[in-house]
C-alpha positions in Angstrom: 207.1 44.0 2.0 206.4 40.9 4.0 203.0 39.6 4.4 202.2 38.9 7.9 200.1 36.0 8.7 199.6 36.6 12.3 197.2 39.3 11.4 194.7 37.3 9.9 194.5 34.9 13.1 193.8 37.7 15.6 191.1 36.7 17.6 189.7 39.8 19.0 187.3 38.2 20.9 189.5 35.6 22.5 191.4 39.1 23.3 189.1 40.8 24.6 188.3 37.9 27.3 191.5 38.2 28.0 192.0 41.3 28.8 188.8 41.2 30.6 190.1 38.4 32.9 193.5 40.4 33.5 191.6 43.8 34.3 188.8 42.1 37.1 192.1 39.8 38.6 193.8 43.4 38.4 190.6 45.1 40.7 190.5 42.7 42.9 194.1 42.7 43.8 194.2 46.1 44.4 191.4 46.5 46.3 192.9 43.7 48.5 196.6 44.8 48.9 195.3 49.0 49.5 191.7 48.3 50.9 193.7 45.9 53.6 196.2 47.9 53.8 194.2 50.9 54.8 192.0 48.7 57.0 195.2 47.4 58.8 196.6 50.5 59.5 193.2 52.3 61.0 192.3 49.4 62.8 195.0 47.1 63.3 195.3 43.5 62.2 191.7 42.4 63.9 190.2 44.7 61.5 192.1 43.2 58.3 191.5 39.4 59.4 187.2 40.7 59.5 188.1 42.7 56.3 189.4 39.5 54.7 186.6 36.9 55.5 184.3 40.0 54.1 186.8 40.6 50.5 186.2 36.7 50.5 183.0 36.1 50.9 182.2 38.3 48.7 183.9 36.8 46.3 182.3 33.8 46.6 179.0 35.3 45.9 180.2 36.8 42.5 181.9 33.7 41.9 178.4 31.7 42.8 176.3 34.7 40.7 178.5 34.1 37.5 178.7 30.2 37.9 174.6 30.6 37.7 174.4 33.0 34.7 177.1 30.6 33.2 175.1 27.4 33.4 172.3 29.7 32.0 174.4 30.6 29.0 175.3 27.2 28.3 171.7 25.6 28.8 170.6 28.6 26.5 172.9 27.5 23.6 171.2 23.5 22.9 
């Protein structure tokens, strides 16, 4: 029997963020490619260029909500 060292430095937190990250990047992209897509294809390509500056700015809320609760977090911590 071999002892494994790689078992004692899993980081299951540092995993789970991961994952995390992977899973919203993974929602997003497929509400772009099949939301567009279906967007596109009832009402044509004027439709998907609106739908896009919507997906987007949408994003950037999130994006602007979490930068917020980050710089919370952080200020929380000292």
């Amino acid at each position: 029997m071999s002892s494994r060292k790689s078992d004692s430095s899993f980081d299951s937190r540092r995993y789970r963020g991961q994952i995390e990250r992977e899973l919203i990047l993974g929602g997003i992209l497929i509400t772009l490619v099949v939301g567009g897509g279906l967007i596109a294809l009832f009402w044509g390509i004027g439709g998907f260029f609106t739908a896009l500056v919507c997906f987007t700015s949408a994003l950037l809320l999130a994006g602007v909500v979490w930068g917020v609760l980050k710089l919370i977090e952080m200020a929380s911590r000292d």
